[in-house]
mmCIF file of the C-alpha atoms, coordinates in Angstrom:
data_MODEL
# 
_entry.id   MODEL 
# 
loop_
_atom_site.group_PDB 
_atom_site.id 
_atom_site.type_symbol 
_atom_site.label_atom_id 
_atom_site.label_alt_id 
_atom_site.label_comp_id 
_atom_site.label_asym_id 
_atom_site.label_entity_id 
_atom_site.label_seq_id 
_atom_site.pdbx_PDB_ins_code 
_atom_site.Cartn_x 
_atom_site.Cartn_y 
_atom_site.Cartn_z 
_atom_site.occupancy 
_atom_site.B_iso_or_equiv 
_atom_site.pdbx_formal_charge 
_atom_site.auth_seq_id 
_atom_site.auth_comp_id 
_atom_site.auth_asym_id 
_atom_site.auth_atom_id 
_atom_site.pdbx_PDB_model_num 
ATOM 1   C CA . UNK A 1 1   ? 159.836 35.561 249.267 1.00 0.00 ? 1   UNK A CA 1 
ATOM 2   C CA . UNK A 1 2   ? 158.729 38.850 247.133 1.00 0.00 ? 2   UNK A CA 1 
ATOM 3   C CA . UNK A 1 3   ? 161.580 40.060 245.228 1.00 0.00 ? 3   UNK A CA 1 
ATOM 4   C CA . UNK A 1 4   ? 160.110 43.345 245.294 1.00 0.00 ? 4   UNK A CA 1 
ATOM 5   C CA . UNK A 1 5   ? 159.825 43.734 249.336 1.00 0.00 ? 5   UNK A CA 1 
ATOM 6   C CA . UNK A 1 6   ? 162.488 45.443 251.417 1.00 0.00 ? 6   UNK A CA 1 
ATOM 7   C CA . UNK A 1 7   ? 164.962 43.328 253.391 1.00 0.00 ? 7   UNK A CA 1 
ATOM 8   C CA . UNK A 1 8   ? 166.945 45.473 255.642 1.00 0.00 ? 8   UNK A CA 1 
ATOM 9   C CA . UNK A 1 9   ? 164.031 47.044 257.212 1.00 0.00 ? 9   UNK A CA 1 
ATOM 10  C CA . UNK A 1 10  ? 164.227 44.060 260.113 1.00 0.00 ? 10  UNK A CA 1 
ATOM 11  C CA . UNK A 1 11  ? 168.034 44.556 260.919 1.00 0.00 ? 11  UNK A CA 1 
ATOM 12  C CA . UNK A 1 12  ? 168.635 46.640 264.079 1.00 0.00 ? 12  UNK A CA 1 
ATOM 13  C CA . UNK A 1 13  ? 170.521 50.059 263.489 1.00 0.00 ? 13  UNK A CA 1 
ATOM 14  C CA . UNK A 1 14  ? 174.225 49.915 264.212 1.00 0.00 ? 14  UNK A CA 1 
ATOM 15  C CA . UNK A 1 15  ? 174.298 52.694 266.372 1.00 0.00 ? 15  UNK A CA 1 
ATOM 16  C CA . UNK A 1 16  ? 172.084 51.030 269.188 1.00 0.00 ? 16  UNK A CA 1 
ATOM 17  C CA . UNK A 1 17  ? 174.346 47.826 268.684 1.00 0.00 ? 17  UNK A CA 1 
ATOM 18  C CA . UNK A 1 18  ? 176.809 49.640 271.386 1.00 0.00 ? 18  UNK A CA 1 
ATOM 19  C CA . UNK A 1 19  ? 179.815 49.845 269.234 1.00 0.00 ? 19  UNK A CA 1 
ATOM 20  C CA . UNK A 1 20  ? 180.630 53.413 267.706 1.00 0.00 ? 20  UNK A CA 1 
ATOM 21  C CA . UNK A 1 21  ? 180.283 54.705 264.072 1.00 0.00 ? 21  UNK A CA 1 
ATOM 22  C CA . UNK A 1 22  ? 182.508 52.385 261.724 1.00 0.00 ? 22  UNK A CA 1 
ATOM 23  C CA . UNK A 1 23  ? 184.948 53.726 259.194 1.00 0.00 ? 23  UNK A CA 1 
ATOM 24  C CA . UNK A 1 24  ? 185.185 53.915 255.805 1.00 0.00 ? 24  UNK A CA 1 
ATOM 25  C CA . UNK A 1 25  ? 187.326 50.960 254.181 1.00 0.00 ? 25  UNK A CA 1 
ATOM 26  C CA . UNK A 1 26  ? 188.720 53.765 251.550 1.00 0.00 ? 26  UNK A CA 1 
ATOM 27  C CA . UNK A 1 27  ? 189.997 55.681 254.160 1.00 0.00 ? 27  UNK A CA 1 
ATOM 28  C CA . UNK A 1 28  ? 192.108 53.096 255.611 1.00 0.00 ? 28  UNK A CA 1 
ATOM 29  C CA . UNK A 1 29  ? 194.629 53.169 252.839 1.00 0.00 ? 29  UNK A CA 1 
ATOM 30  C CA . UNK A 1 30  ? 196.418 55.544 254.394 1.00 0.00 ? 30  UNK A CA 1 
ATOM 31  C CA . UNK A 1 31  ? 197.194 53.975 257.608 1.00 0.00 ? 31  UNK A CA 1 
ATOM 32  C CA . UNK A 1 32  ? 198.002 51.208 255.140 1.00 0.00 ? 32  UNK A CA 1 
ATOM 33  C CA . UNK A 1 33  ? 200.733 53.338 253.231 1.00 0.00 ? 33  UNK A CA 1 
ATOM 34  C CA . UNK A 1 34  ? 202.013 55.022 256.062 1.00 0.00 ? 34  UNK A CA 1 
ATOM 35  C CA . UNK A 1 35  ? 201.964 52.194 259.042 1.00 0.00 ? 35  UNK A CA 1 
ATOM 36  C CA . UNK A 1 36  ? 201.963 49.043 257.175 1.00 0.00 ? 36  UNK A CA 1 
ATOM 37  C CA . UNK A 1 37  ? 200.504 45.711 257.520 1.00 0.00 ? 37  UNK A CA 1 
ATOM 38  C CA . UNK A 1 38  ? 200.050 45.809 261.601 1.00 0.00 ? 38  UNK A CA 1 
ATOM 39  C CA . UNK A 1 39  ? 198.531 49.333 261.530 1.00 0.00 ? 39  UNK A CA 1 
ATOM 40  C CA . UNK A 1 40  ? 195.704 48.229 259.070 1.00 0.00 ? 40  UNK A CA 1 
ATOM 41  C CA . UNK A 1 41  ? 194.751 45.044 260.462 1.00 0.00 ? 41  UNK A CA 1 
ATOM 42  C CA . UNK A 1 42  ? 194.632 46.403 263.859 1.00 0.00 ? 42  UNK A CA 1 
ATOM 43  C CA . UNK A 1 43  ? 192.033 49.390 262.277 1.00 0.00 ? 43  UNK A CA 1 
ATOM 44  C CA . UNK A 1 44  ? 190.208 46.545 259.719 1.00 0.00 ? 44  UNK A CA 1 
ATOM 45  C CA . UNK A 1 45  ? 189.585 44.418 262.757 1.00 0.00 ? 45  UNK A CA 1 
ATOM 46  C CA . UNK A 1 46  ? 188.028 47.078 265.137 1.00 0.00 ? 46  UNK A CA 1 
ATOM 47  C CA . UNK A 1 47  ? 185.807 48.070 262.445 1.00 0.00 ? 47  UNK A CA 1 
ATOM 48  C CA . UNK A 1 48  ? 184.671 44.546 261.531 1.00 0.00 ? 48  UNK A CA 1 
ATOM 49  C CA . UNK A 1 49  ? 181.823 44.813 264.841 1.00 0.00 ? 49  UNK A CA 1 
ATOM 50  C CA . UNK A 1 50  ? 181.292 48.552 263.875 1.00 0.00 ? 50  UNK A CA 1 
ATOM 51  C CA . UNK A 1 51  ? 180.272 47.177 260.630 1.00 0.00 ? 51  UNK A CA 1 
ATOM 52  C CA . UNK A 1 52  ? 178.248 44.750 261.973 1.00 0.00 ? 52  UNK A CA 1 
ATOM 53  C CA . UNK A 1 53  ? 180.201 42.179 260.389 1.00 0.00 ? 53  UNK A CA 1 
ATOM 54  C CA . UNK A 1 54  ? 180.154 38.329 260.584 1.00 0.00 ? 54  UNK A CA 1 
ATOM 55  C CA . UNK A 1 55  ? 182.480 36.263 262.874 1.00 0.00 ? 55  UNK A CA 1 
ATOM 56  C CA . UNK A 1 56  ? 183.730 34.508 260.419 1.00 0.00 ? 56  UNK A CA 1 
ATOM 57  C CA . UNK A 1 57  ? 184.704 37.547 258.036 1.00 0.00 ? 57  UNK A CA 1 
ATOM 58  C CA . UNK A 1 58  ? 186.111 38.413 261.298 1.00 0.00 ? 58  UNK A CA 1 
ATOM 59  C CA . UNK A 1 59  ? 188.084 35.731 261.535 1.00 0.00 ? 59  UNK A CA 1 
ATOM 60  C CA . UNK A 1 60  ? 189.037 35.784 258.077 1.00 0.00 ? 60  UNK A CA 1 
ATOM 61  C CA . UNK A 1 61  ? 190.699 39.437 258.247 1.00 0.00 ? 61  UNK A CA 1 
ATOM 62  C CA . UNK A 1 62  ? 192.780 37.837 261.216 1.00 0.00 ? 62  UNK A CA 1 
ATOM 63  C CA . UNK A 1 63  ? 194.087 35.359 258.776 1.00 0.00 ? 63  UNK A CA 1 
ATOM 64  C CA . UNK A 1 64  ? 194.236 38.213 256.122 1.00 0.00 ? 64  UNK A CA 1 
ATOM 65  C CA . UNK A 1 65  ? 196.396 40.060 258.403 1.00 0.00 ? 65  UNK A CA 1 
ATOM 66  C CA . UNK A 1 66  ? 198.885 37.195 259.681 1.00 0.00 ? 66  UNK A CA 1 
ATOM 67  C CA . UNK A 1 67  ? 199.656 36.924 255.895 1.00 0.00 ? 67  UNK A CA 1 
ATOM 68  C CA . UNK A 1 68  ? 200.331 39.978 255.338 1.00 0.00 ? 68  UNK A CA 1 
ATOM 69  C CA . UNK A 1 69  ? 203.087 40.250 258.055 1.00 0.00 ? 69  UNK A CA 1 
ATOM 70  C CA . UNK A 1 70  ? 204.187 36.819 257.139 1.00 0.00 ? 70  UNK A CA 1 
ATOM 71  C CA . UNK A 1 71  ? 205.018 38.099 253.428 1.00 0.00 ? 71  UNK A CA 1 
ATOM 72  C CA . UNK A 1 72  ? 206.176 41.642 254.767 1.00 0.00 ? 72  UNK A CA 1 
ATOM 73  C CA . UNK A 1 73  ? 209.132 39.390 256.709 1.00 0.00 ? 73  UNK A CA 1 
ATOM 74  C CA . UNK A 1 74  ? 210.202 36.773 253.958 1.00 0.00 ? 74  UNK A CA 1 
ATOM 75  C CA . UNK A 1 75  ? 209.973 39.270 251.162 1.00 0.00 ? 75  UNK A CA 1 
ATOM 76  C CA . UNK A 1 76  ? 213.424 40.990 253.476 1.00 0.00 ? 76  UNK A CA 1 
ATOM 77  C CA . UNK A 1 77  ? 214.742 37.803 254.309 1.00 0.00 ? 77  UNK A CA 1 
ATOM 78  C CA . UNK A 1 78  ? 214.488 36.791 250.608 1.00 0.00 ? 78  UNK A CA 1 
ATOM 79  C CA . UNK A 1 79  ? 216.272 40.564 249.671 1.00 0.00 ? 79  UNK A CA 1 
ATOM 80  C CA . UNK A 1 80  ? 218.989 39.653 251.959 1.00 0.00 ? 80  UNK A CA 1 
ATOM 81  C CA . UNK A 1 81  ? 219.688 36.415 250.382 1.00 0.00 ? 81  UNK A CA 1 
ATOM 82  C CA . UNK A 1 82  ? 219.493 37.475 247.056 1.00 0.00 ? 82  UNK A CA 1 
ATOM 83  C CA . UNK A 1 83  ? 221.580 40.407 247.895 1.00 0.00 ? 83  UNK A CA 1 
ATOM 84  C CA . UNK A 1 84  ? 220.561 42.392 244.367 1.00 0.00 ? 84  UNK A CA 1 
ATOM 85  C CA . UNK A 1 85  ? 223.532 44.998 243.784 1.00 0.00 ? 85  UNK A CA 1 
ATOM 86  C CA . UNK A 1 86  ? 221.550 48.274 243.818 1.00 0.00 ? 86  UNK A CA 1 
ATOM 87  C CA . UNK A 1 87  ? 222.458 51.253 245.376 1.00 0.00 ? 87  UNK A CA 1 
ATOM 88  C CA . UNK A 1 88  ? 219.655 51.979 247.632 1.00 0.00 ? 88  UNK A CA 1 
ATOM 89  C CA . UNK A 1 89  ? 219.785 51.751 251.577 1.00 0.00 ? 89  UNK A CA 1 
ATOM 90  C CA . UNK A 1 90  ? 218.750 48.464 252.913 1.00 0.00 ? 90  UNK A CA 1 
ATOM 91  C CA . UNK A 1 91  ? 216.320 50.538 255.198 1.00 0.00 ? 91  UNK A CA 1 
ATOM 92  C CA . UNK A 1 92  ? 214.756 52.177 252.124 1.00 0.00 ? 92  UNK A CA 1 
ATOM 93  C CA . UNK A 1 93  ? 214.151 48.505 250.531 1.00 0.00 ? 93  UNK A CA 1 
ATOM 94  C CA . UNK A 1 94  ? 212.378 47.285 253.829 1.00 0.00 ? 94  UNK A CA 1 
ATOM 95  C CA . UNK A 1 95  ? 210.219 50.331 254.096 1.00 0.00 ? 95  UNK A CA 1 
ATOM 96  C CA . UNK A 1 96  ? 209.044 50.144 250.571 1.00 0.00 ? 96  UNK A CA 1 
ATOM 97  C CA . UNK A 1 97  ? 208.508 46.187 251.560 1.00 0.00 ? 97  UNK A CA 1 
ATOM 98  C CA . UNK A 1 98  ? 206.356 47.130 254.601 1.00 0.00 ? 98  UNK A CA 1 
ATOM 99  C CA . UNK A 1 99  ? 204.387 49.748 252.306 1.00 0.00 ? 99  UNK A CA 1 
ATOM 100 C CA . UNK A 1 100 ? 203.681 47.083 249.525 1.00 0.00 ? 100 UNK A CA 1 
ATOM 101 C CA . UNK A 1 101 ? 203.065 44.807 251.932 1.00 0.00 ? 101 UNK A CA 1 
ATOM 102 C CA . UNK A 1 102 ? 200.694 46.999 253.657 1.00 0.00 ? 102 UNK A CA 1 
ATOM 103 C CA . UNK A 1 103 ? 198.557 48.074 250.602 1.00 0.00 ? 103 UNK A CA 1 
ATOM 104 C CA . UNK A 1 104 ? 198.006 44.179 249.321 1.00 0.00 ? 104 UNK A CA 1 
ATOM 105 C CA . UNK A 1 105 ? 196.765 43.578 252.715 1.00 0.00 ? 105 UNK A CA 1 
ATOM 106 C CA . UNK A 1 106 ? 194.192 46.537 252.856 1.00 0.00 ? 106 UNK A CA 1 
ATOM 107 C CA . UNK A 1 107 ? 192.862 45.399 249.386 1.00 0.00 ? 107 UNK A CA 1 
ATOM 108 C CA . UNK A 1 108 ? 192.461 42.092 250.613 1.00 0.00 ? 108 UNK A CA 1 
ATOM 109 C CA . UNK A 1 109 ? 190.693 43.701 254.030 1.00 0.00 ? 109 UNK A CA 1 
ATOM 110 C CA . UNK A 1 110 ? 188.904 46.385 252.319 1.00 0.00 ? 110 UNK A CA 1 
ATOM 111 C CA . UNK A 1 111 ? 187.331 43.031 249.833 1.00 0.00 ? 111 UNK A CA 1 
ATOM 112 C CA . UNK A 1 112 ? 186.398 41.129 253.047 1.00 0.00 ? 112 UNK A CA 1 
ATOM 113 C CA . UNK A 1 113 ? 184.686 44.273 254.359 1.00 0.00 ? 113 UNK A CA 1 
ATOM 114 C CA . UNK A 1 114 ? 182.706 45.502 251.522 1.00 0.00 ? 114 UNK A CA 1 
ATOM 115 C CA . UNK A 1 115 ? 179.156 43.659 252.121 1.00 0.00 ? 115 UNK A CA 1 
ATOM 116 C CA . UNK A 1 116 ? 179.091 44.777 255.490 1.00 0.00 ? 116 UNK A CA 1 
ATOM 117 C CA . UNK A 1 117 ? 180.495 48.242 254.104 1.00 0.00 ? 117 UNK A CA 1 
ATOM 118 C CA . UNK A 1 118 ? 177.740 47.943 251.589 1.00 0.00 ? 118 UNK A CA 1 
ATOM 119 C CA . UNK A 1 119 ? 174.834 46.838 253.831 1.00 0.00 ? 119 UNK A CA 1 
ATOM 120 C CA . UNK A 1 120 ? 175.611 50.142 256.588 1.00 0.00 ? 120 UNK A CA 1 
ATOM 121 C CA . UNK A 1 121 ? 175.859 52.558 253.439 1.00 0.00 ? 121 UNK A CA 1 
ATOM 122 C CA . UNK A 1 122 ? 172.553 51.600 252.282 1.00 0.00 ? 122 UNK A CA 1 
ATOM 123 C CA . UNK A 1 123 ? 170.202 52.279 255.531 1.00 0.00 ? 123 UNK A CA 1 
ATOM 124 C CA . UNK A 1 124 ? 172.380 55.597 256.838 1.00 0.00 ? 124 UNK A CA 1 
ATOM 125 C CA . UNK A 1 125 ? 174.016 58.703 255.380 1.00 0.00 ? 125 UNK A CA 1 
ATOM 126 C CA . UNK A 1 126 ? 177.652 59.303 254.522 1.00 0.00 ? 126 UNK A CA 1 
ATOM 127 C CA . UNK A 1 127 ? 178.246 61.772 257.349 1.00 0.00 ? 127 UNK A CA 1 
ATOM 128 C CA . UNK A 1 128 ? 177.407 58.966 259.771 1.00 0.00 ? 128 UNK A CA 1 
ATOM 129 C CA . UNK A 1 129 ? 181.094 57.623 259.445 1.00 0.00 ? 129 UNK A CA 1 
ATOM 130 C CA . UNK A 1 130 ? 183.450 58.467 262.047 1.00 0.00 ? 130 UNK A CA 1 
ATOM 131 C CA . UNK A 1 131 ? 186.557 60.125 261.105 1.00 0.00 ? 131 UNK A CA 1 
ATOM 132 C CA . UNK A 1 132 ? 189.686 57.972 261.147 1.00 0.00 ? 132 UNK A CA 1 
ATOM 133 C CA . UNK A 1 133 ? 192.546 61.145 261.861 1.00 0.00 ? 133 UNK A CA 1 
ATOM 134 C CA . UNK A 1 134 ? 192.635 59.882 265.458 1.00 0.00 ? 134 UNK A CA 1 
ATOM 135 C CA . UNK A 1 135 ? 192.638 56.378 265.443 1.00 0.00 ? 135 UNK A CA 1 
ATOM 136 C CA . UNK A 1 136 ? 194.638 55.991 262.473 1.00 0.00 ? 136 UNK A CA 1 
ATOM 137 C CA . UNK A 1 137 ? 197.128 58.239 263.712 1.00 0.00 ? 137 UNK A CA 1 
ATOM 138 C CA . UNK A 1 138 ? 197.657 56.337 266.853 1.00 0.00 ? 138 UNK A CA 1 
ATOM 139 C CA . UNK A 1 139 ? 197.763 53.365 264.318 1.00 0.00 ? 139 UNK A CA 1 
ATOM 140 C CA . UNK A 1 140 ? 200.418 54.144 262.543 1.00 0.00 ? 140 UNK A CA 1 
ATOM 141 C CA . UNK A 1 141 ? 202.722 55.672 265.176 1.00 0.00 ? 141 UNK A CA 1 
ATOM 142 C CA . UNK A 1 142 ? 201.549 53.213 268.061 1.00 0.00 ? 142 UNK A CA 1 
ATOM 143 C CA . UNK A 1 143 ? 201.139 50.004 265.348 1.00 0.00 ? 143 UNK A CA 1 
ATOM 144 C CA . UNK A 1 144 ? 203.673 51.166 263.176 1.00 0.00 ? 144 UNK A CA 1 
ATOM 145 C CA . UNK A 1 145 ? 205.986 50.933 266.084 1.00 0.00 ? 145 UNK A CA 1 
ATOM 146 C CA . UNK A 1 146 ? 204.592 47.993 267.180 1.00 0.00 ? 146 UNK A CA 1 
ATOM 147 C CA . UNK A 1 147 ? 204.969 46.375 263.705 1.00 0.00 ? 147 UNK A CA 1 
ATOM 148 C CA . UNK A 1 148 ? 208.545 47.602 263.291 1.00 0.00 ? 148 UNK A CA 1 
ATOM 149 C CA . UNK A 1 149 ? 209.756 45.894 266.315 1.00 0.00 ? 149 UNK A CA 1 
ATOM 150 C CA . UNK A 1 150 ? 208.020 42.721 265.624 1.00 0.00 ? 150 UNK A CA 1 
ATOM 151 C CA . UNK A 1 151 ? 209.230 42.802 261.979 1.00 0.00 ? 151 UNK A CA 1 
ATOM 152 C CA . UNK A 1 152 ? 212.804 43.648 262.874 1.00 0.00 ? 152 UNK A CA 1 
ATOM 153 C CA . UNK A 1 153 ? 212.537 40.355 265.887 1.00 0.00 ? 153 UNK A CA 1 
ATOM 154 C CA . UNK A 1 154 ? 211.531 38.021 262.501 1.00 0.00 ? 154 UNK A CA 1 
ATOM 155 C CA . UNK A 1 155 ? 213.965 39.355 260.428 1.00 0.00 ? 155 UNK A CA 1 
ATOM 156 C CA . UNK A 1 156 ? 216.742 39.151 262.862 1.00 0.00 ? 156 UNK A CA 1 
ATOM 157 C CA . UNK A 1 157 ? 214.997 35.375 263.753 1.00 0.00 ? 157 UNK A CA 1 
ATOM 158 C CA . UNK A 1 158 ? 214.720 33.822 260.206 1.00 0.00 ? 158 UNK A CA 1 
ATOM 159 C CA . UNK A 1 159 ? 217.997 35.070 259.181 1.00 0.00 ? 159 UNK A CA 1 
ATOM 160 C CA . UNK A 1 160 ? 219.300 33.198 261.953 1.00 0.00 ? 160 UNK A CA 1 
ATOM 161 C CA . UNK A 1 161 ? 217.587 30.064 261.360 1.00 0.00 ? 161 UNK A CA 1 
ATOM 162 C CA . UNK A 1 162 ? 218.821 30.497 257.599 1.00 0.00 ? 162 UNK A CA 1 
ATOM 163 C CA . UNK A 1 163 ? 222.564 30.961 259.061 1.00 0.00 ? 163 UNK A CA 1 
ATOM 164 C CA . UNK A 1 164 ? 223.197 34.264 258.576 1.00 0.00 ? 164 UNK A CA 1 
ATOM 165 C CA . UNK A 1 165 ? 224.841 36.677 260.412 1.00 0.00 ? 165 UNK A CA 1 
ATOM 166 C CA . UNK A 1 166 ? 222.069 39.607 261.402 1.00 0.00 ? 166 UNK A CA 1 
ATOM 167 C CA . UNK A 1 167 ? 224.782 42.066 261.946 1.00 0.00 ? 167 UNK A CA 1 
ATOM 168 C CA . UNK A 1 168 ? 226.568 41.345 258.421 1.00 0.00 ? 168 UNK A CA 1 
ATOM 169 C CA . UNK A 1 169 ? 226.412 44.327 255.917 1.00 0.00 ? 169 UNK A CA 1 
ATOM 170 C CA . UNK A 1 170 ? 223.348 43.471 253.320 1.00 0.00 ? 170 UNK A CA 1 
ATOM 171 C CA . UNK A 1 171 ? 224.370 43.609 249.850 1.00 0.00 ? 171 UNK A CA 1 
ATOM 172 C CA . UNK A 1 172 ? 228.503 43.329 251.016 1.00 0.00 ? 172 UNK A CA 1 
# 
């Protein structure tokens, strides 16, 4: 092989791949600081074949994902039994925990994403991104809400498997 001749000039245009404009990996961080870890894996994964990406990057932002929620629940079960004496609302500690939890998670997304990021940013322009208000609105509210309730059923199921009461005061 030439070093010096062109290699993307056999790969088929996304656009006639019949799955619409990806979006940018950047531009996911928000959905990441406001919806959390469900939000952003459910945008990273639907723009894994809008990138064109590989099944097993695919499969890999799955796993990504199921971490992420993992370590979003037993970071608050492991608040609640260390039961630190601070002054700030319980609530307030396990939205700051689903925010944290949710920005590791896109970095890890947004790494497993960058080739394929990489390889659609060299053969089009920038404008050929589609905008992520919509979707990532309906992220956040829909996944967020989503994410909440599936959080909250962990929670309320590893603190029962640990013995403790679900409806006890935190931090009493």
């Amino acid at each position: 092989m030439d070093l010096l001749t062109p290699t993307l000039q056999e790969q088929t245009p996304l656009q006639t791949r019949g799955v619409g404009l990806p979006w940018l990996p950047d531009n996911q961080l928000y959905v990441a600081f406001f919806g959390g870890v469900i939000p952003v894996a459910i945008i990273a994964i639907l723009n894994g074949p809008r990138l064109g990406m590989r099944a097993d990057r695919q499969q890999m932002m799955i796993a990504v994902s199921v971490v992420g929620f993992v370590s979003t629940v037993a970071l608050m079960v492991l608040f609640v039994v260390v039961q630190p004496d601070i002054s700030i609302h319980p609530r307030t500690v396990g939205r700051r925990i689903q925010q944290l939890c949710g920005l590791l998670t896109w970095l890890a997304l947004a790494k497993l994403q960058a080739p394929a990021e990489r390889r659609y940013d060299v053969r089009v322009d920038e404008e050929q991104y589609a905008s992520l208000w919509g979707p990532g609105l309906a992220a956040v509210f829909g996944g967020g809400l989503l994410g909440g309730l599936m959080t909250l059923g962990s929670f309320r199921a590893a603190l029962f498997v640990l013995g403790i009461d679900p409806e006890a005061p935190i931090g009493e």
